[in-house]
N, C-alpha and C positions, 0 to 999 in steps of 0.2 A: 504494500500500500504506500506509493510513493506519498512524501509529505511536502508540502512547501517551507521551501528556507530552512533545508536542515537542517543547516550550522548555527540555527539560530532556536530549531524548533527542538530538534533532539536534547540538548540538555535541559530546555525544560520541561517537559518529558522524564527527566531522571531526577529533577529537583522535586517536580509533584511524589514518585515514586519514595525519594527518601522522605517526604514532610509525611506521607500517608502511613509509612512504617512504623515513622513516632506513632501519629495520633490512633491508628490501627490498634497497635499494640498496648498501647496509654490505655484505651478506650475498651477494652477486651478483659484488661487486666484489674483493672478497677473492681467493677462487678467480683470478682471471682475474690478478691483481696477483701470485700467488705464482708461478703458475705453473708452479708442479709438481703432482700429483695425490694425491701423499704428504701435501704440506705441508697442499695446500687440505683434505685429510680430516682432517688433525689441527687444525685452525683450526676447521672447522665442527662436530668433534666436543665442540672446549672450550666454544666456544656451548650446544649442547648440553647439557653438562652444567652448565652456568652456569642453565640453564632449570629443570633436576629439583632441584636444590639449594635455586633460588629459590624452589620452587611451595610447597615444604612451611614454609617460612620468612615467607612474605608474611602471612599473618593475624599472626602475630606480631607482626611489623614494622607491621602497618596499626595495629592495636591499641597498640601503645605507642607509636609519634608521634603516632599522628592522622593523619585521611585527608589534610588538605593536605600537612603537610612530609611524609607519606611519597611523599606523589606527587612533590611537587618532589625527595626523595631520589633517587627512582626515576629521573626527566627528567633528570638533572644527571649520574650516572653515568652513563647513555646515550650522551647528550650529550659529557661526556667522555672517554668511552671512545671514541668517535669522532671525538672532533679527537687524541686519541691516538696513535689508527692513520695518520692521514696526518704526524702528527711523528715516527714511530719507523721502525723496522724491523727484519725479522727473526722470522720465525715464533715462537720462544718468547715475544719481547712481543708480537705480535699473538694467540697463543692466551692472556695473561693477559689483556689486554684483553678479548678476547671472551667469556670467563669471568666476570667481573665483568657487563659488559653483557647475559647471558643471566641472571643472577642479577635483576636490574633490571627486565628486558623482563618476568620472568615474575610478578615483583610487579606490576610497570603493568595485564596483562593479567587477573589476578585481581579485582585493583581496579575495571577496565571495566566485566568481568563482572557482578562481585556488583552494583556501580549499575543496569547496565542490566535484570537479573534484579530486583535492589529495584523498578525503574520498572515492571517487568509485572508481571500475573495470570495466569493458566491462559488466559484470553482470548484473550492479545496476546506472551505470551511465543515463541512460534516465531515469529511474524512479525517482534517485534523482535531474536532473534537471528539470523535471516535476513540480516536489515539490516545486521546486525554482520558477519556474513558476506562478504557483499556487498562492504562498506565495503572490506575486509580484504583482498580478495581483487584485487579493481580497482586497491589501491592496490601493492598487493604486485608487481601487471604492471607497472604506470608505471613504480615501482621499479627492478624488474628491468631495464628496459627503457631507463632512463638508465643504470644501471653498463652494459649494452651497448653505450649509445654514447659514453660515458668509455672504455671499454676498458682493456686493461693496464695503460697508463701514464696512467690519470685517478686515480692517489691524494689528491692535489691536489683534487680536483672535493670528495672528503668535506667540506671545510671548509662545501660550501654546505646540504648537510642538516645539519649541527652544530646550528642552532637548532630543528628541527624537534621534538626531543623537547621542548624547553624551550615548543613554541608547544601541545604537545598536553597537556602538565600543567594550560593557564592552564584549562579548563575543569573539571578536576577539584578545582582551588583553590579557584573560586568555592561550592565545595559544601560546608561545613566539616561536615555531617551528612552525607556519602556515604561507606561504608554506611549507613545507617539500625541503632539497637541491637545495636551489635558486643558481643559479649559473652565472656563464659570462652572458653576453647580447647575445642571440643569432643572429646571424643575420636573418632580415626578409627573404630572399630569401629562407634560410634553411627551416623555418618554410612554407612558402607557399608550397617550394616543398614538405612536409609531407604529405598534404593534401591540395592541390591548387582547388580541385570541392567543399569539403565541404567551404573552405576560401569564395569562387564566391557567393555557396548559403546562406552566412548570408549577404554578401552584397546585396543579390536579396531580401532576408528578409526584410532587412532596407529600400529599395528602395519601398517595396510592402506595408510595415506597415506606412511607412513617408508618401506616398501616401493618404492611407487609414486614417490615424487619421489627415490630412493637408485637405486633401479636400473631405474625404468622408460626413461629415455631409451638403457639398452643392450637392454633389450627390442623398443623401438620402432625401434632400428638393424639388430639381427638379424630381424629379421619383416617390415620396409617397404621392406628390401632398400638401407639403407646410413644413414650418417647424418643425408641431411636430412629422413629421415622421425620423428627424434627430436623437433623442434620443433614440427608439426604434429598429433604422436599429444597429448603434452602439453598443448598448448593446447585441441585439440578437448575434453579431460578438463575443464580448470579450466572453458570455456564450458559445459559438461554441467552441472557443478557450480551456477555463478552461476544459471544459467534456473532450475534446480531449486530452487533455493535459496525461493525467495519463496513458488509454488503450497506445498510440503510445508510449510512452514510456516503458514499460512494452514490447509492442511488441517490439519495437528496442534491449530492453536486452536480446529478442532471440537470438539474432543474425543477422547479415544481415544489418545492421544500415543502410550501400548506399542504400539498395534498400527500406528503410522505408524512406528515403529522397528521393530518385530518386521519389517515390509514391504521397510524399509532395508537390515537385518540381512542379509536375503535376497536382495533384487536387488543388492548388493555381493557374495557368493560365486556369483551369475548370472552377473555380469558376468566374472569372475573367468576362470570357464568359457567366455565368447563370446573372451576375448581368447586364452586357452590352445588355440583351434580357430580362429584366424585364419590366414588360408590368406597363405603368404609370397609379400610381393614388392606385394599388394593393399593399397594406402594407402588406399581410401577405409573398406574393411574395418577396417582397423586404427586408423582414426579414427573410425568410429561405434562400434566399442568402447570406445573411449577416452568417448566422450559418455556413455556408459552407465554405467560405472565410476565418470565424476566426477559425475553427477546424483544417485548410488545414493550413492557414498562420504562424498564431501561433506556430506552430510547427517547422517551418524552423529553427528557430535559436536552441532552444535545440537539434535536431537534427542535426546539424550542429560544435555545439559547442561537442557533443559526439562522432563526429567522426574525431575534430581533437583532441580533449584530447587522445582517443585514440591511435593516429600517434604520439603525443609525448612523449620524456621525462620528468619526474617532475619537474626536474631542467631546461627544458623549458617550463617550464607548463602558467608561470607568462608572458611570452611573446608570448605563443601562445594567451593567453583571452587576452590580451592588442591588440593582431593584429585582433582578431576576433571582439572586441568591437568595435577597430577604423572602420574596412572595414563598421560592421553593420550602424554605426553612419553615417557614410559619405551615405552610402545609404538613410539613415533617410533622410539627411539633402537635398540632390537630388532628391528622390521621387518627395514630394510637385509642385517642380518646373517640371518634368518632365509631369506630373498628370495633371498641370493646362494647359502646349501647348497640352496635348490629349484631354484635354477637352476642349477647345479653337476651334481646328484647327479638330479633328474629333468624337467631339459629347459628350456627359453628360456623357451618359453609357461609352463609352470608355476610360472615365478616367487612367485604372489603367492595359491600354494594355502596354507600356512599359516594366512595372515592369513584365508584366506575360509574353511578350518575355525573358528578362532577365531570367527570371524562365523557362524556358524552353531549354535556352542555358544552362543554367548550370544543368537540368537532364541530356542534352545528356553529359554534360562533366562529370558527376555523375558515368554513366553507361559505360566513355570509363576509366577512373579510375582504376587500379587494387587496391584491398584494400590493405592496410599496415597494419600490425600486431601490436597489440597494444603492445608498450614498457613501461615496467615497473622501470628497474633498468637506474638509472643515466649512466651509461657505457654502456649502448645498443647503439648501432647504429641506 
C-alpha cells in the first residue's frame, strides 16, 4: 500500500506505534493492578475525560507553543504520568494521573492527525489513515498483550515504557512547520457546517466502539456460553477491522468517500442485527459476527475523518481533528452507558441497537449531504 511522502509519513507511523504501546499497556495494566471493578471504572473513566477536555484545548495549545514544544509538552506529561503511577498508589492519585495523561494523549493524537491529513490529498488520504489505523491498532495488541503478561503485580514493568512517549515526540520535533499554516481559532459552527454528516458519523463511531469494547466482552460471555468466549469474539472484531482497514480505504481514494461511509454507516447497524440473532452457545457464529462489526465499525472514523479533512482548510485543519476527536470521545464515553439500558431493558443481543440507530440517522444525513470540494489553499472559501 504505497503511502505518500514516506520520508515524512513513515516515522510517524512509528511515533503513533511507540505513544500506543505506552498508553496500550498503561491502560490494560491498571484494571488488572486495582483490582477491583469499581476502582478500574473510575480510573479508566478519569482517562477518559482527560481525552474530551484535551481534544477541544489542543489547537490552542499547538498554536501558542508551537508544534515542537507542544509535542515535547504533550510526551513528557505522558511520560510522567506514567512513571507516576508505578511511584504512587491508590486510586484517587492514579485517577489524577490518568487525567492529566488523557488530557496529553489527546493533544498528541490531534497533532498526528492534522500532519498526516497535511501529508495527503483526496488521492491518498484513506489509504494513509488506514495506515494510521493499522499502526494503532497492532500496537495497541502488543500493548495489551505485555500488561497481560506483567499481570497484577507488574506495576514495576511501567518504568520500561516510560521512554516511549519521549521516543514518539522525536519525530514530531524534527518538523518545526507541522501543521503547515495554523491559523485563528476557527469557530466550531464553521467547521460542522463543512461537513456536519461526516462530524455525526464519528460521533456514531464512538458511541458504537465505546459500546463494543464497555460491554461487548459480557455480551460475548452471555451468547458463547461462558467466559472464554469473550476473548475470541473481541479479537475476531479488531482482525475484521485491521483486513478492512486498507481495501476501504484505497477504495475511498477513488472517489466517492460519502458513499464509502454512507456503505459503512450501514453495514455497522447490519452487523449490529447479525450479532442481536446469534444463536447461543455457537462461537464460531459469534465470531464471524464479530468480523463483521469490526470491518464495518472500524472504518467509521477514518472515513469520517477523510471527508472532513477534505471540506477543510489547512489552516483549519488542527480544529477540525480536535472537533472530530472530541465528538468521537464523547461518543466513546456515552456508548457504554447507552449499551448497558439496551441491555438491561431489551435483551443481551440488543446491546448495541442505539448506536446502530444513530448509525443509520446519520447514513441518511450522509446521502442528503451535497459533497464539498476539497480545499487546498489557506484562502479558499
Amino acid at each position: 500500500m504505497p503511502l505518500p511522502a514516506p520520508r515524512a509519513t513513515l516515522p510517524l507511523l512509528a511515533s503513533v506505534v511507540a505513544m500506543v504501546l505506552c498508553t496500550g499497556f498503561t491502560a490494560t495494566l491498571l484494571p488488572l493492578a486495582a483490582g477491583d471493578a469499581t476502582a478500574a471504572a473510575a480510573i479508566a473513566s478519569a482517562h477518559f475525560a482527560g481525552a474530551l477536555a484535551g481534544a477541544p484545548a489542543a489547537g490552542r495549545v499547538i498554536a501558542r507553543l508551537g508544534v515542537p514544544r507542544a509535542a515535547l509538552l504533550f510526551a513528557l506529561t505522558i511520560a510522567l504520568g506514567t512513571a507516576g503511577l508505578a511511584a504512587s498508589d491508590g486510586v484517587p492519585a492514579w485517577m489524577a494521573l490518568r487525567f492529566a495523561a488523557g488530557v496529553a494523549a489527546s493533544g498528541y493524537f490531534v497533532l498526528v492527525e492534522s500532519r498526516l491529513n497535511d501529508l495527503a490529498d483526496a488521492a491518498t488520504r484513506g489509504r494513509l489513515m488506514a495506515a494510521y489505523l493499522v499502526a494503532y491498532y497492532a500496537a495497541q495488541a502488543v500493548g495489551t498483550s505485555m500488561a497481560g503478561f506483567a499481570g497484577p503485580a507488574g506495576m514495576a514493568w511501567l518504568v520500561v515504557v516510560v521512554p516511549l512517549p519521549l521516543l514518539a515526540a522525536l519525530p514530531v520535533l524534527g518538523a518545526a512547520a507541522l501543521p503547515a499554516r495554523v491559523g485563528a481559532r476557527t469557530p466550531w459552527a464553521r467547521l460542522l457546517a463543512r461537513a456536519p454528516a461526516a462530524y455525526a458519523s464519528s460521533l456514531c463511531g464512538g458511541l458504537l466502539l465505546g459500546a463494543f469494547y464497555g460491554l461487548g466482552p459480557l455480551y460475548a460471555a452471555a451468547v458463547g456460553g461462558g467466559a472464554s468466549a469473550s476473548g475470541p469474539f473481541m479479537a475476531a472484531a479488531m482482525l475484521g477491522g485491521v483486513v478492512a482497514l486498507g481495501p476501504v480505504g484505497r477504495g475511498a481514494d477513488q472517489g466517492h468517500r460519502e458513499r464509502w461511509l454512507t456503505a459503512a454507516l450501514a453495514a455497522t447497524a447490519g452487523a449490529t442485527v447479525v450479532l442481536a440473532l446469534a444463536p447461543a452457545g455457537d462461537l464460531l457464529a459469534l465470531c464471524m459476527g464479530g468480523v463483521l462489526l469490526g470491518a464495518s465499525a472500524f472504518t467509521l472514523y477514518p472515513l469520517a475523518s477523510g471527508c472532513v479533512n477534505d471540506a477543510v482548510r489547512a489552516d483549519e485543519r488542527l480544529g477540525a481533528n480536535s472537533l472530530l476527536l472530541l465528538l468521537n470521545a464523547a461518543g466513546a464515553s456515552v456508548g457504554p452507558v447507552l449499551a448497558g439500558w439496551a441491555m438491561t431493558h431489551l435483551g443481551t443481543g440488543r446491546f448495541l441497537l442505539p448506536a446502530a440507530m444513530a448509525c443509520i440517522v446519520a447514513s441518511a444525513a450522509v446521502v442528503g449531504t451535497r459533497p464539498m470540494p476539497e480545499l487546498r489553499a489557506s484562502g479558499s472559501a
